[in-house]
C-alpha positions as semicolon CSV with decimal commas, in nm:
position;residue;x (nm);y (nm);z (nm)
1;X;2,980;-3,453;1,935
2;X;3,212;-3,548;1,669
3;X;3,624;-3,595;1,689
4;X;3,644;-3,211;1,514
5;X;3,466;-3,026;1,808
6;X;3,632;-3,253;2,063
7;X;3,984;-3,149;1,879
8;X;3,856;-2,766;1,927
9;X;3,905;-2,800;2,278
10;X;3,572;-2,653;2,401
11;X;3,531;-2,916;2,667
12;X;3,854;-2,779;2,860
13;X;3,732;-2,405;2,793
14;X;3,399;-2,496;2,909
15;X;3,532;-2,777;3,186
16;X;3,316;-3,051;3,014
17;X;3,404;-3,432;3,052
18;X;3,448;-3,671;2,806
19;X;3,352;-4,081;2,905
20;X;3,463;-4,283;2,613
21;X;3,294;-4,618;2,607
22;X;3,385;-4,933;2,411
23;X;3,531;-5,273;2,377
24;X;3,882;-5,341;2,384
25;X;4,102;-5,227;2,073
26;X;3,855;-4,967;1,949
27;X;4,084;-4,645;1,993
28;X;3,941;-4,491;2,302
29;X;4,294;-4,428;2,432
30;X;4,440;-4,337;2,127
31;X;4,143;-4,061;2,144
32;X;4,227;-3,938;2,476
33;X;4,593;-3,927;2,372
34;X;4,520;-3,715;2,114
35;X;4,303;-3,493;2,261
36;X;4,555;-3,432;2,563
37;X;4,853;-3,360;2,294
38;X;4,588;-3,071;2,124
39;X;4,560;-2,923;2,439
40;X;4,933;-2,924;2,537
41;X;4,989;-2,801;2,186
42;X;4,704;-2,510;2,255
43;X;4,871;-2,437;2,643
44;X;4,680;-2,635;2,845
45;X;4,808;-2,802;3,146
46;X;4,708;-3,193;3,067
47;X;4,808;-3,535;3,274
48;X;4,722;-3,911;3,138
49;X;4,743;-4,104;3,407
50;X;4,613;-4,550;3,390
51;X;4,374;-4,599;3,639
52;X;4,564;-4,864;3,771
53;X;4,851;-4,600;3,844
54;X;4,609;-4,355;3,930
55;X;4,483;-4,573;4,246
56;X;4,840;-4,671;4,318
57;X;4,919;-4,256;4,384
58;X;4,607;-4,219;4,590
59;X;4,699;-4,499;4,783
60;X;5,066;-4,370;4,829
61;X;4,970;-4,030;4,881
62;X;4,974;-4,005;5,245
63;X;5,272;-4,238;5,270
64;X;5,588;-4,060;4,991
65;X;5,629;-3,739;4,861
66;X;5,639;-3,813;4,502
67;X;5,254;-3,994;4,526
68;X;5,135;-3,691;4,737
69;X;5,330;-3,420;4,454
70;X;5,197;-3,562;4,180
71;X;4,879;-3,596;4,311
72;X;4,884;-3,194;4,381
73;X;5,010;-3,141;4,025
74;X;4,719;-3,334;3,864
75;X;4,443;-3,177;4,089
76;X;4,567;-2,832;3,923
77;X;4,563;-2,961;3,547
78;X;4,289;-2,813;3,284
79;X;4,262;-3,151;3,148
80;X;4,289;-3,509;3,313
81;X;4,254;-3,790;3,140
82;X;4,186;-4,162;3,335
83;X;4,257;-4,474;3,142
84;X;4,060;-4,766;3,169
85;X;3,861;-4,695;3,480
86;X;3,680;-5,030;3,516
87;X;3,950;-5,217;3,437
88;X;3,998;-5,384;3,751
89;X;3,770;-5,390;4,077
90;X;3,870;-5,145;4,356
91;X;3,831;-5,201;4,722
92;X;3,604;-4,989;4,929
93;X;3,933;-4,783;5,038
94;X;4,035;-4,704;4,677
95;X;3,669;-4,631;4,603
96;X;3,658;-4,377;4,834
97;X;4,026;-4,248;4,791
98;X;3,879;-4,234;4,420
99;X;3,570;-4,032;4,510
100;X;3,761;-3,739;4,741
101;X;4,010;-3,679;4,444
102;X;3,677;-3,658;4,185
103;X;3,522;-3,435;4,420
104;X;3,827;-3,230;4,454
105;X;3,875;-3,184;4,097
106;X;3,535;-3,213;3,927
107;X;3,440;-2,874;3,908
108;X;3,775;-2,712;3,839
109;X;3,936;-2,967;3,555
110;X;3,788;-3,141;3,269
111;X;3,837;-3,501;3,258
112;X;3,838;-3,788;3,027
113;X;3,729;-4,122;3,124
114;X;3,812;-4,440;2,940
115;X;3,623;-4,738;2,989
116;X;3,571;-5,086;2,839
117;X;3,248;-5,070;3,063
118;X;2,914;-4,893;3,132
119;X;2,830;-4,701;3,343
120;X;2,581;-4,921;3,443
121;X;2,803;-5,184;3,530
122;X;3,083;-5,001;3,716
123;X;2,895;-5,036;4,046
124;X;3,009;-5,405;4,049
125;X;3,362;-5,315;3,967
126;X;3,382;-5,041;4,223
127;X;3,207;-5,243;4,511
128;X;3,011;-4,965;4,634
129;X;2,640;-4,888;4,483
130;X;2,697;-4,508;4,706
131;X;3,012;-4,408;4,600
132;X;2,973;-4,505;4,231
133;X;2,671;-4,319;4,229
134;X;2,833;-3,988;4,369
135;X;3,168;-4,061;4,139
136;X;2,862;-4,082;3,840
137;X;2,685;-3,798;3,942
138;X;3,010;-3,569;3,948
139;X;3,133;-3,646;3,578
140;X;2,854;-3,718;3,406
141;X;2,676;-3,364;3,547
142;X;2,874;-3,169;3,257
143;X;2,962;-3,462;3,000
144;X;2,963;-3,609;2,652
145;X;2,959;-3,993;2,668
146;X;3,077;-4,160;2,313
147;X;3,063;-4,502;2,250
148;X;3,265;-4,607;2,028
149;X;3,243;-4,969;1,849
150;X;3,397;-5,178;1,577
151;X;3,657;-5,448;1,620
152;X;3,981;-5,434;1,794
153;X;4,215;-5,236;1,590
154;X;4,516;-5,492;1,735
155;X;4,370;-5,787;1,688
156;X;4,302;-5,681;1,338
157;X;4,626;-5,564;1,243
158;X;4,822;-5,822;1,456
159;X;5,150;-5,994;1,322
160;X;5,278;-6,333;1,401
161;X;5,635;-6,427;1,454
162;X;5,537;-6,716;1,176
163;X;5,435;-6,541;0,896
164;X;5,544;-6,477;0,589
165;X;5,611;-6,112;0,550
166;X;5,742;-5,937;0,264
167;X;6,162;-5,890;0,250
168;X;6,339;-5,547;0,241
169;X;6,460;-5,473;-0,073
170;X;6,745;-5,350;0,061
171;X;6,817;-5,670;0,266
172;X;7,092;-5,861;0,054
173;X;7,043;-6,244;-0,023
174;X;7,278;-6,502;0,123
């Protein structure tokens, strides 16, 4: 699948997932980004939410409003995208917390995944062989999984305080 047919929006018509793997600084977020400002741009209903964030609400949920309404809002979205889902290791509360939301909105919203990890390896991160599998099972059913590679776009185009940079012209001379 190339960035064209993931711009025509087919995956929230046909309520496919997107996983987009890679290392760190190689655009998956600025993907997902894009894609969910297409869709708001085409009428879709669309939520970015960090994963870290994401846990945070589930964990709230049950305890303030605002967790538990925007937790209702984003189970009725066309398109949710999850940033950085491995990122950091989740309990066995958040895993399943995870899981029931997935399983609430896997067959009704597409959903993009970004992940600095494989599949393979979020079992580790998640802490729970089961649950991963059933979280796996649910978005990768209907899914296009694009790695994407190269080297970090910040790192490469990263400016220190110390160097020399080129004046404004328009910057008068002392």
């Amino acid at each position: 699948m190339t960035i064209q047919q993931l711009k025509e929006l087919t995956l929230v018509e046909q309520m496919y997932n997107v996983v987009l793997l890679g290392p760190t600084g190689t655009g998956k977020t600025s993907l997902s980004v894009g894609l969910g400002i297409s869709a708001v741009q085409a009428g879709y209903k669309v939520v970015f939410v960090p994963m870290g964030e994401m846990v945070h609400l589930l964990k709230t949920a049950e305890f303030t409003t605002r967790s538990a309404n925007r937790i209702k809002r984003m189970k009725q979205v066309d398109l949710l995208s999850l940033d950085d889902l491995m990122f950091m290791a989740m309990d066995k509360n958040e895993a399943n917390l995870f899981f029931h939301f997935i399983n609430e909105v896997y067959e009704n919203t597409s959903i993009i995944l970004t992940s600095n990890k494989s599949p393979n390896d979020w079992g580790q991160l998640i802490g729970d062989e089961i649950i991963t599998g059933a979280i796996l099972d649910r978005i990768i059913q209907r899914s296009e999984i694009i790695q994407l590679s190269g080297d970090s776009y910040r790192l490469k185009h990263r400016e220190g305080i110390f160097e020399s940079k080129k004046k404004p012209e328009n910057v008068a001379q002392n």
